[in-house]
C-alpha positions as CSV (number, residue, x, y, z in Angstrom):
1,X,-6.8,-12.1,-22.2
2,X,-8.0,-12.5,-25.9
3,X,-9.0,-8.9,-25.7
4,X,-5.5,-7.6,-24.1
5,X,-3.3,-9.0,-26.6
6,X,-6.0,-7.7,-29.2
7,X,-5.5,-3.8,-27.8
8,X,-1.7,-4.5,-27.4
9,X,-1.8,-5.6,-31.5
10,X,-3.7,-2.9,-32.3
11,X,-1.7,-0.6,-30.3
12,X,1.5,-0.8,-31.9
13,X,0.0,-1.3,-35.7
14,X,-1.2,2.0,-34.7
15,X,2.4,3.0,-33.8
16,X,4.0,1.5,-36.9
17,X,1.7,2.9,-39.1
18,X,1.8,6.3,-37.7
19,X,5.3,7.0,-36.5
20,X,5.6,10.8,-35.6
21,X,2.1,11.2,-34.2
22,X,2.9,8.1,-32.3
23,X,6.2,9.5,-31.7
24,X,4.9,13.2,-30.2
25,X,2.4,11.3,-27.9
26,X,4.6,9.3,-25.7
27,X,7.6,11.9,-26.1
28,X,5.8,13.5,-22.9
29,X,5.8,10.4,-21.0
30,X,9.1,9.3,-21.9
31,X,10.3,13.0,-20.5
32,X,8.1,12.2,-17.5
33,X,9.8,9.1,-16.9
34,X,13.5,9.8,-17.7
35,X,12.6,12.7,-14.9
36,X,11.1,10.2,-12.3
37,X,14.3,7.9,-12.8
38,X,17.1,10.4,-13.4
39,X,16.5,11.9,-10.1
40,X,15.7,8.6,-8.3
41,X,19.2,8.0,-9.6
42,X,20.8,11.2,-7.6
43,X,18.7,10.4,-4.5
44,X,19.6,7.1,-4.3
45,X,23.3,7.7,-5.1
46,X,23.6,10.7,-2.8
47,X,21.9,8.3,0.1
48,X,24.4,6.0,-0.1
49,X,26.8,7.9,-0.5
50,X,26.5,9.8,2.9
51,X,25.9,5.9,4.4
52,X,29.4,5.2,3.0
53,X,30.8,8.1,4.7
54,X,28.8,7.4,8.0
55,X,29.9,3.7,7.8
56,X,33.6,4.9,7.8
57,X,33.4,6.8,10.8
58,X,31.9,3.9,12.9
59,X,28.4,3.5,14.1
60,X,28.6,5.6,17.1
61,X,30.9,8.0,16.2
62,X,29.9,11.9,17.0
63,X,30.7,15.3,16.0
64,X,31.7,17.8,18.4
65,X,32.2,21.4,17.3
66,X,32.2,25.5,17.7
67,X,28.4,25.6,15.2
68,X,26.6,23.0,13.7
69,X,24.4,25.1,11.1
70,X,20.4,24.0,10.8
71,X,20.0,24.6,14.5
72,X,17.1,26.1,15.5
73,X,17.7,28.0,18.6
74,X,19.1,31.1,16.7
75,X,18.3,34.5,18.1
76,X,16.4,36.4,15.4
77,X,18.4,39.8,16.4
78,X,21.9,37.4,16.1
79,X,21.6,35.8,13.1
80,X,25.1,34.4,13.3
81,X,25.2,32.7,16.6
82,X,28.8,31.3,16.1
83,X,30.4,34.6,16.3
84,X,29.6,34.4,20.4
85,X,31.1,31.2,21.0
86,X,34.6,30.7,21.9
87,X,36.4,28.0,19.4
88,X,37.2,24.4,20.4
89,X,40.6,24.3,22.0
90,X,43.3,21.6,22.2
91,X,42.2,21.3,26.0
92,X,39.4,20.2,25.4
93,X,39.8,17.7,23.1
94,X,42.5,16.6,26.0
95,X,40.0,16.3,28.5
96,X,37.4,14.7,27.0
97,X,39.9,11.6,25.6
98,X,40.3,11.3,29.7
99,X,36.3,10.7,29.8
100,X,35.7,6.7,31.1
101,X,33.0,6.6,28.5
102,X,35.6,8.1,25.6
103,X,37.8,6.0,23.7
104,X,40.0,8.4,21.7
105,X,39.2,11.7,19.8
106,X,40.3,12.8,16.4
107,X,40.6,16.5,15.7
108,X,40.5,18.0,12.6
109,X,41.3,21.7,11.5
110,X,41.6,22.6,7.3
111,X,43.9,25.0,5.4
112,X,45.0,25.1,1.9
113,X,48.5,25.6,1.3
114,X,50.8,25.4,-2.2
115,X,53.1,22.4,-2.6
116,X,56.3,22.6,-3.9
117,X,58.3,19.4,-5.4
118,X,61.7,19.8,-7.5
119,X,60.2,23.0,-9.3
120,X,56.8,21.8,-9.4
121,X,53.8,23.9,-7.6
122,X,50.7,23.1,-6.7
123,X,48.9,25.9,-5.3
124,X,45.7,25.8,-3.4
125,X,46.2,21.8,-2.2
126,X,44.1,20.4,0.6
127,X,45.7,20.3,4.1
128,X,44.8,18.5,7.0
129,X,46.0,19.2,10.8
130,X,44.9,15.9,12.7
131,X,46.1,14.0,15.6
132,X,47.6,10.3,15.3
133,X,44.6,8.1,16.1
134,X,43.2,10.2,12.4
135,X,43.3,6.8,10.3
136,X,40.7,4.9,12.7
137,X,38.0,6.7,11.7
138,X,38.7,7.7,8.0
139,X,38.3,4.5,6.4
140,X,40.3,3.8,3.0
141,X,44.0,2.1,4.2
142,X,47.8,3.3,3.6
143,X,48.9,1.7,1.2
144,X,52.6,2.6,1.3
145,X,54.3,3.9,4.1
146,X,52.9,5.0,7.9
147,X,50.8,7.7,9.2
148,X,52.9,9.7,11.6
149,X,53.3,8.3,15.2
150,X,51.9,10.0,18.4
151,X,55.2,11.0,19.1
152,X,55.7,12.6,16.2
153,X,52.1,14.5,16.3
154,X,53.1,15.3,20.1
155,X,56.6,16.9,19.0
156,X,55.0,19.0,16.2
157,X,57.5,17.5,13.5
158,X,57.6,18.1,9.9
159,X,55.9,14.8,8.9
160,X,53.1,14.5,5.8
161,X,51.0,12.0,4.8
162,X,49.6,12.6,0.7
163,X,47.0,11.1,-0.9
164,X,46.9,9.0,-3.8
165,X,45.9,11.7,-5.9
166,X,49.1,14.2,-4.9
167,X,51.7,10.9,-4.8
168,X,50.2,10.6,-8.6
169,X,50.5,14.5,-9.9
170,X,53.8,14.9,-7.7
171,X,55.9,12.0,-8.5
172,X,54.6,10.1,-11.0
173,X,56.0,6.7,-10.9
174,X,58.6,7.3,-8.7
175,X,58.6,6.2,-4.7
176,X,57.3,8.7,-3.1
177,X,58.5,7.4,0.5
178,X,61.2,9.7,2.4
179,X,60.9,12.4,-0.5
180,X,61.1,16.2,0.8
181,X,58.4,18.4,-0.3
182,X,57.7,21.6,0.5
183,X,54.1,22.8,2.5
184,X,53.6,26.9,2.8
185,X,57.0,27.1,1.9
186,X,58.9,24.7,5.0
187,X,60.3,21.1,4.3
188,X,58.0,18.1,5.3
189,X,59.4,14.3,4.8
190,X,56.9,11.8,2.9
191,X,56.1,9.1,5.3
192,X,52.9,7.4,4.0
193,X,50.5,7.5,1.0
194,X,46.9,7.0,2.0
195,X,44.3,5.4,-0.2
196,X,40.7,7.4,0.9
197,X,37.5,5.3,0.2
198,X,35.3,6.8,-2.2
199,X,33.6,9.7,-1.3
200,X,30.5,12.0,-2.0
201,X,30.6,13.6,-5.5
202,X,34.2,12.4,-5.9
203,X,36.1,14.6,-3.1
204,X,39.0,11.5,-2.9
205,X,40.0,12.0,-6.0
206,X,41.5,15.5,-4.9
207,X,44.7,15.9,-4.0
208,X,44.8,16.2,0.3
209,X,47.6,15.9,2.6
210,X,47.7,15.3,6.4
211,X,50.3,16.5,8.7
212,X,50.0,16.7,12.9
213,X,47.8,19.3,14.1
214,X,50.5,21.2,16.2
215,X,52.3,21.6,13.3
216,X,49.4,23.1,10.9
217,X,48.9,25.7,14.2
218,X,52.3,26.8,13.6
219,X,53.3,26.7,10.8
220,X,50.8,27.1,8.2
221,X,48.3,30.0,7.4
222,X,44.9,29.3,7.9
223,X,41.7,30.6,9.3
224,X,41.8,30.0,13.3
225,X,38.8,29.0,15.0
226,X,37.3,26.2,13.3
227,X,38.5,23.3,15.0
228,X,36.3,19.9,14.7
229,X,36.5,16.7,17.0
230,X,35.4,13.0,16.6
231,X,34.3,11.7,19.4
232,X,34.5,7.9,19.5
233,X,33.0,6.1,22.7
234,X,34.2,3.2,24.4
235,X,32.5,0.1,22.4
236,X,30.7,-0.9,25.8
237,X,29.6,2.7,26.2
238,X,26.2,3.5,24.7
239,X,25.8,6.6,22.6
240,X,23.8,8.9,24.5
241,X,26.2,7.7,27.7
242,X,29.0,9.2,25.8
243,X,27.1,12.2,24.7
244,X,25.9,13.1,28.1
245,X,29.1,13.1,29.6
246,X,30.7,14.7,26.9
247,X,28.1,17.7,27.0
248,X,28.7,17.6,30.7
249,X,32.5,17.8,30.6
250,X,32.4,20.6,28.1
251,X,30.1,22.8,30.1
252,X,32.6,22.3,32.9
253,X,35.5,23.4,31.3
254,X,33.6,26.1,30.1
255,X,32.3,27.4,33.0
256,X,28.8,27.5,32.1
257,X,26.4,28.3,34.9
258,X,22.8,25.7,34.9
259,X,20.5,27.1,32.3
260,X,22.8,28.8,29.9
261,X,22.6,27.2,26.5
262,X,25.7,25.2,25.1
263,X,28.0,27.4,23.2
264,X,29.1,24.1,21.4
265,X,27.2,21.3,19.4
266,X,27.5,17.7,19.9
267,X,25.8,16.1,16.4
268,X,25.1,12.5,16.3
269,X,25.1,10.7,13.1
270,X,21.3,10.7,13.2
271,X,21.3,14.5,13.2
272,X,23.0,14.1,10.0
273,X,21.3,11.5,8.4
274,X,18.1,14.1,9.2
275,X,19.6,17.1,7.6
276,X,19.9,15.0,4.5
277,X,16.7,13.1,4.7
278,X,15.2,16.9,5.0
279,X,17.3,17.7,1.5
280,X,16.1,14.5,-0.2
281,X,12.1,15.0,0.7
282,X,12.6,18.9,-1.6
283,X,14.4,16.9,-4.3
284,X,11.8,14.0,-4.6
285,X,9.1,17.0,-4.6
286,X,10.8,18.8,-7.2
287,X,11.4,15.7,-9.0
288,X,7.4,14.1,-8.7
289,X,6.5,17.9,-9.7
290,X,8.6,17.8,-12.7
291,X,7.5,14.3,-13.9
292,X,3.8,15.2,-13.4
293,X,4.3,17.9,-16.3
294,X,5.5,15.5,-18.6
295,X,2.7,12.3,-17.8
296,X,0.7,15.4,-18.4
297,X,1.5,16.5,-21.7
298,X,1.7,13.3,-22.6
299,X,-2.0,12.3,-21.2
300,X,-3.2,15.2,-23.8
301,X,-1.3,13.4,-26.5
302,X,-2.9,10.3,-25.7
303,X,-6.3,12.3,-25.5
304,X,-5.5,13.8,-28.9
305,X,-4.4,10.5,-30.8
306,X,-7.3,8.4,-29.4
307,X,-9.7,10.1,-30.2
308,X,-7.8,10.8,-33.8
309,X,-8.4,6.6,-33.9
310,X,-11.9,6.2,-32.7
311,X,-12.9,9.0,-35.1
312,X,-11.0,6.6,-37.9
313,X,-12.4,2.9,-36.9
314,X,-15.9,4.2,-36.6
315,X,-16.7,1.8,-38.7
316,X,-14.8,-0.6,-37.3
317,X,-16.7,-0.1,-34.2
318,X,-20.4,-0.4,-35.6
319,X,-19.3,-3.5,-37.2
320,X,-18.0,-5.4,-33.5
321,X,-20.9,-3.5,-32.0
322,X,-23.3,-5.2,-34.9
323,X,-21.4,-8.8,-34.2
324,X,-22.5,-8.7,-30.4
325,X,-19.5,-6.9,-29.0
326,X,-20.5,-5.1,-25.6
327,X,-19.9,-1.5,-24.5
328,X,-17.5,-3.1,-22.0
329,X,-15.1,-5.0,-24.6
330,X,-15.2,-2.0,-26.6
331,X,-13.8,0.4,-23.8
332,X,-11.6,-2.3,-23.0
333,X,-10.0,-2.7,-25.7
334,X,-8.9,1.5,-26.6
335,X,-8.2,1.7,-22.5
336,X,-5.7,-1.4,-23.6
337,X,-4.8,0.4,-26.5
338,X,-4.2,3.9,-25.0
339,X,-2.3,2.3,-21.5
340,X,0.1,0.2,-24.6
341,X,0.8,4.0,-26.5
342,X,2.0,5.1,-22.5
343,X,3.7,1.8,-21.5
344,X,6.2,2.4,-24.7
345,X,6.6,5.9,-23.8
346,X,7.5,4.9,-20.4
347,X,10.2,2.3,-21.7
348,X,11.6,4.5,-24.1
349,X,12.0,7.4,-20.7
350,X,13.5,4.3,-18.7
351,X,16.3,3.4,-21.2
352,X,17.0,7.0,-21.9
353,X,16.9,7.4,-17.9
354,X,19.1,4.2,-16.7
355,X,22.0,5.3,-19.8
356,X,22.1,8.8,-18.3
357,X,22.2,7.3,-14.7
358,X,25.4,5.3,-16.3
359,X,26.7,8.0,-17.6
360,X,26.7,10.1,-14.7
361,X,28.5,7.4,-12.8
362,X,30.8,6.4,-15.1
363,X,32.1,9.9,-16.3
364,X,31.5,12.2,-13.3
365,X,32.2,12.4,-9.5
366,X,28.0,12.1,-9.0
367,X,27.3,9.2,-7.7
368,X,24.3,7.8,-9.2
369,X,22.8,4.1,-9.6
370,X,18.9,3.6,-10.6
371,X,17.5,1.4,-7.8
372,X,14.7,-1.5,-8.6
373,X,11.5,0.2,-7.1
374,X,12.1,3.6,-9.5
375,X,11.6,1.0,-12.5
376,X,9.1,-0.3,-11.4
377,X,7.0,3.1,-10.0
378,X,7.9,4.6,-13.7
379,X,6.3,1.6,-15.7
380,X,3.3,1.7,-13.3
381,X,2.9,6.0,-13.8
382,X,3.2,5.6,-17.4
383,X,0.6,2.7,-17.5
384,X,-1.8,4.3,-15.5
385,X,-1.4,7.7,-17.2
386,X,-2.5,5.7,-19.9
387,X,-5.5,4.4,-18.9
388,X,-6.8,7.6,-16.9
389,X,-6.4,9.9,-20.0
390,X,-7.8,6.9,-22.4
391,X,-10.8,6.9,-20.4
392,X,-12.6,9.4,-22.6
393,X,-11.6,8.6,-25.7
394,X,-12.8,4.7,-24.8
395,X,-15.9,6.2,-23.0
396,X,-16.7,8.1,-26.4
397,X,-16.4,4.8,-28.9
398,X,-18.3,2.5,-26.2
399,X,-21.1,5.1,-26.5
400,X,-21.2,5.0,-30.1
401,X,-24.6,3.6,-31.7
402,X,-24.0,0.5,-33.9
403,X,-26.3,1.7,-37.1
404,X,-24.9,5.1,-37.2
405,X,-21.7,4.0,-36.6
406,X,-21.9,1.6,-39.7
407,X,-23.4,4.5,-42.1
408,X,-20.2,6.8,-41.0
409,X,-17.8,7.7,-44.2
């Protein structure tokens, strides 16, 4: 221990007395590190992000659609497999809520459509066609007002529910309850503001509305074909139950013969969770790539100012070589020395790391927070960088013979 805390000293006398070469040598670690936790930051936040957005929908919620993309049974001479299959209809979203193993099923189709409000215009706004059972699976709450009623979804009526984000830009501090705005040009009453949990990258701070689906099919312009469901199963239903008779009831109402592929995907959450865990393995690659460079350059800076000191305390070295010191306390104490240079380095990259981790969060949609284990992997790389590229250096002065050592000017 006597020896540790003798390195450490040394160490950052060596630090004080020469700042900027101190300074250049761990600026490589401290960009290795801020790397290593800057992007553990994005990983993280991304993660649970998506688990938020899972959580929402229910544990055994699933996805039924025209084209999940990532599949792998493409056709290499039809590389757009989704232009063969026939869209998901209103039928079928029908017949599978009459499933035993089926709960309810949401549908959901986009547009985009300008909003009009006592001469105010917002073009472009985000529109929703969905059915009445919508809010069960969303997550957030409204907080003022309803959703519309199955009735209402059923007669196609000119009903809207806004977000928080519109209600804000469209009527400030006013009520915005029984108001009359305009969607694609036709009169919708206000009957509900909806307060969406916080979402990936920010996307609930948008402004969305959601009317009935029979209503966004005739009366607002949008790209036909693209129809999604959310299949929620029966809570005493297992998943893969509810899947297989799903997949079964499609085929039938599709007419597909034993052996022809589904035109249609059914996408559990685990598929999902997959895709991203696939996305997350290239980022952590890029990101242990990117930190490697920097441990890198600064190993060479910690070659560089090492062997700067052991060229200095030459001396210094005959002398505790002269008093009995061994070539093991000798190495010991410049691997001490070298691992204390990297150590600052690496909590210099962790403070610059964690205050752009708080910035990101703070000030942008990216959701980002540094988790325990990336601190703790960072410290540990810029120790051990440290003590690998101190190894010659130490090697060198341990090797050094006492009498020519003392003679050395």
């Amino acid at each position: 221990m006597t020896g540790l805390f003798e390195g450490v000293g040394i160490a950052l006398s060596s630090l004080r007395a020469h700042k900027l070469r101190a300074a250049l040598t761990i600026l490589g670690v401290a960009i290795g590190v801020t790397v290593v936790m800057v992007n553990s930051a994005l990983i993280s936040g991304f993660k649970k992000g998506v688990s938020d957005m899972l959580a929402s929908l229910g544990p055994k919620t699933f996805w039924v659609g025209r084209y999940w993309g990532g599949q792998n049974d493409q056709d290499p001479e039809d590389p757009d497999p989704w232009r063969r299959r026939p869209p998901i209809t209103m039928d079928e979203a029908t017949g599978l809520t009459t499933l035993p193993s089926v709960a309810f099923v949401v549908v959901d189709e986009f547009a985009s459509a300008d909003i009009e409000f006592e001469g105010h215009r917002f073009a472009g706004t985000a529109l929703h066609g969905r059915n009445a059972d919508w809010p069960r699976i969303e997550g957030g709450h409204i907080s003022a007002g309803r959703s519309f009623t199955y009735l209402e979804d059923a007669a196609n009526a000119h009903v809207a529910v806004i977000n928080s984000k519109l209600a804000e830009n469209l009527f400030g501090q006013r009520d915005p309850m029984n108001r009359r705005i305009k969607i694609a040009g036709l009169p919708y009453d206000v009957v509900g503001v909806y307060d969406p949990p916080p979402r990936l990258f920010g996307e609930s701070d948008r402004p969305e509305i959601m009317i009935p689906h029979g209503t966004l099919m005739k009366d607002v312009p949008h790209w036909r074909g693209w129809m999604d469901m959310f299949v929620v199963p029966q809570d005493s239903v297992s998943l893969q139950r509810a899947i297989d008779d799903v997949t079964i009831a499609m085929r039938t109402m599709r007419r597909l013969r034993p052996g022809q592929k589904n035109n249609f995907d059914a996408v559990t959450q685990e598929v999902y969770t997959k895709t991203i865990d696939d996305f997350t393995k290239v980022a952590k690659m890029l990101m242990w790539a990117l930190s490697l460079v920097g441990l890198m350059v600064g190993g060479i800076g910690v070659v560089a100012i090492m062997m700067i000191s052991v060229t200095e305390r030459t001396r210094e070295i005959g002398v505790r070589k002269a008093l009995g010191a061994t070539r093991r306390a000798v190495m010991w104490q410049f691997l001490v020395e070298a691992a204390t240079l990297t150590l600052v380095g690496g909590i210099v990259g962790m403070a610059l790391g964690w205050l752009i981790a708080f910035l990101l969060h703070t000030m942008t949609p990216v959701p980002a927070y540094v988790p325990l284990i990336s601190i703790f992997v960072a410290l540990l790389m810029a120790a051990v960088t440290g003590l690998l590229f101190g190894i010659y250096p130490a090697s060198k002065a341990a090797r050094l013979d006492p009498v020519e050592a003392l003679r050395y000017e």
